[in-house]
N, C-alpha and C positions, 0 to 999 in steps of 0.2 A: 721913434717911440720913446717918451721919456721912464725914468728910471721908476718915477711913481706910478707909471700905468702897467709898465712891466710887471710890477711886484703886484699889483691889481691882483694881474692877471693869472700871475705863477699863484698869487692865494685861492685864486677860486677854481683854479683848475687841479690841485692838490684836494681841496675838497669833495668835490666832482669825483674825483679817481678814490678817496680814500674809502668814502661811503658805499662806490658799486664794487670794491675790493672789499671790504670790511662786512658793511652792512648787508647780512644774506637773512636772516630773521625776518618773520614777517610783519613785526611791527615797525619796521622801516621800510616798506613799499613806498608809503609815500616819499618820503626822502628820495629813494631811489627814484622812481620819476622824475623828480624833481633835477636829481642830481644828471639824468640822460641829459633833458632840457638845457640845462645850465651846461653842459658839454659839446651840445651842438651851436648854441649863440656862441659859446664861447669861439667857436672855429667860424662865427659870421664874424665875429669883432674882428680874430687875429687878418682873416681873409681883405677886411675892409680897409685897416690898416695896410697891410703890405702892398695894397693896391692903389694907397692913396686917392681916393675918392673922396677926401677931403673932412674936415673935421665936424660935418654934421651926420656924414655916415657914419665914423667910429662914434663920435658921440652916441646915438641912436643906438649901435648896438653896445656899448658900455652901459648906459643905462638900464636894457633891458637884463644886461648878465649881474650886474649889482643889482637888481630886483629879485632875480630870480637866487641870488646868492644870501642876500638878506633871510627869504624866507627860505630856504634849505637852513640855514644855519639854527635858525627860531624852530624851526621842528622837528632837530635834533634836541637830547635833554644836554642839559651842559656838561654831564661827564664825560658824554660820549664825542660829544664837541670838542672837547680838550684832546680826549684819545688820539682826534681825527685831526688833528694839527690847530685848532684854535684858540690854543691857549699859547702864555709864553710868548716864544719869540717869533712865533709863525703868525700871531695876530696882525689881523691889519689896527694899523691904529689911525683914524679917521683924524682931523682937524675939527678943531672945536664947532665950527661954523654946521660942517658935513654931519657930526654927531646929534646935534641939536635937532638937526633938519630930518634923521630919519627917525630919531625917539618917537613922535606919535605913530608912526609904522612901524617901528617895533612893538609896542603894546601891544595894538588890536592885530597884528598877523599871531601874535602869542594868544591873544584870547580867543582868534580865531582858529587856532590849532589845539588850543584847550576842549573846547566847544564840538573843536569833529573828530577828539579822541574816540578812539573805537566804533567809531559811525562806518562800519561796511558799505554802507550805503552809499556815502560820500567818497571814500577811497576808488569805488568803481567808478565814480564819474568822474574823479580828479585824475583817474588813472586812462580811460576813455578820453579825457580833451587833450593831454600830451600825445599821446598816439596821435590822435584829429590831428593836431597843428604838425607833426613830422609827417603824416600822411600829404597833407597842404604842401608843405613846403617841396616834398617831391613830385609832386605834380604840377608843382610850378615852376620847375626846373627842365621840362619836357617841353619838348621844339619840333615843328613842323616838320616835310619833307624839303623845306627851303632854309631851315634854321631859323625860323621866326618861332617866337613864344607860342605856344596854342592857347587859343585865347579862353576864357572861363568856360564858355557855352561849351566846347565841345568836351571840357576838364570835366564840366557836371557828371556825364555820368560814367567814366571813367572813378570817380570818388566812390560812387556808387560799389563798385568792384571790390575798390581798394579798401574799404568799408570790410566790406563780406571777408576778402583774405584774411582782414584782421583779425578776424572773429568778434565784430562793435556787432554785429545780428541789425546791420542798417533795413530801415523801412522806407518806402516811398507812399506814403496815405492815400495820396491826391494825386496819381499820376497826369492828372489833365492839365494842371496849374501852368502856368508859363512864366517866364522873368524873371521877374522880383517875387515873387512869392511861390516860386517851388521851396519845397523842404524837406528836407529827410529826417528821420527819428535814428539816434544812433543808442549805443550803451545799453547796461541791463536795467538803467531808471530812463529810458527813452527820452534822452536829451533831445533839442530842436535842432535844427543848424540849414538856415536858408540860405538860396544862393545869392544875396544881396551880402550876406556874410564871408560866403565862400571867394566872393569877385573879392571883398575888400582885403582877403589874405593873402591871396594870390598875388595884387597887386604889391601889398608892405614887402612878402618874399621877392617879389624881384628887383625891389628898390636898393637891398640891402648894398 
């Protein structure tokens, strides 16, 4: 691992820890989600790395952990960013090339966070699809009585379950539906989530 991906990595993972230590207010929920998120890719990247699967896999999960690091950062306010290590000498400081490349994604994730300040509404569902994707992701780490993956069909309504434990108040409308077009309504704004969706998660988690 080189020295610049290392330091990547200690920056977003100092973030991650300092917001779910720090930030307990509830106008940083979202962050904190945000911040889990950013904590579990971050242990796909280190995982993919130490396992050498070669540089499309780290690459894959680096990108998603500076995605998800980007916007943790933009919807913290900036003082609270500095408090939390991003100012100074704990800044990452990008190459001209890199910085240029994500300014128009910094704008519109800021306008976009402008925009869902104090929307309740949205916080449940942004808070409702992190859940989803770690719920995904352990159910796609479950293996047969032979050690074989289980494959989506029989993952479907085990989600189902895992749904209800969460307290997401999962629906199933149409129980008759088969394939590609079963779906479930999750969340308190009744989000969709079909299983043509559910296969294609299942499958990116076990790629990593």
């Amino acid at each position: 691992m080189s020295r610049r991906v290392d330091r990547r990595i200690e920056d977003m993972q100092r973030l991650a820890e300092s917001v779910l230590e720090e930030a307990s207010s509830p106008e940083f929920d979202v962050a904190r989600a945000l911040a889990v998120n950013l904590r579990g890719y971050l242990a796909n990247l280190r995982e993919a790395l130490e396992q050498e699967k070669g540089a499309n896999g780290g690459a894959y999960w680096m990108l998603e952990c500076l995605d998800l690091y980007e916007e943790l950062r933009f919807t913290l306010p900036d003082a609270d960013a500095r408090q939390m290590g991003l100012g100074g000498a704990h800044a990452p400081q990008p190459d001209a090339v890199e910085q240029a490349a994500v300014h128009g994604r910094r704008y519109w994730r800021r306008q976009r966070h402008n925009a869902a300040a104090g929307a309740d509404a949205r916080w449940s569902g942004n808070a409702a699809h992190v859940r989803l994707q770690e719920i995904v992701h352990g159910l796609a780490a479950r293996r047969d009585e032979l050690g074989d993956p289980e494959p989506p069909g029989e993952l479907w309504g085990a989600l189902y379950g895992a749904l209800d434990d969460a307290g997401l108040e999962p629906q199933d409308p149409e129980p008759d539906l088969s394939g590609e077009q079963r779906y479930y309504l999750y969340g308190s704004d009744g989000r969709r989530y079909n299983f043509g969706a559910f296969k294609k998660a299942v499958s990116r988690a076990r790629k990593k």
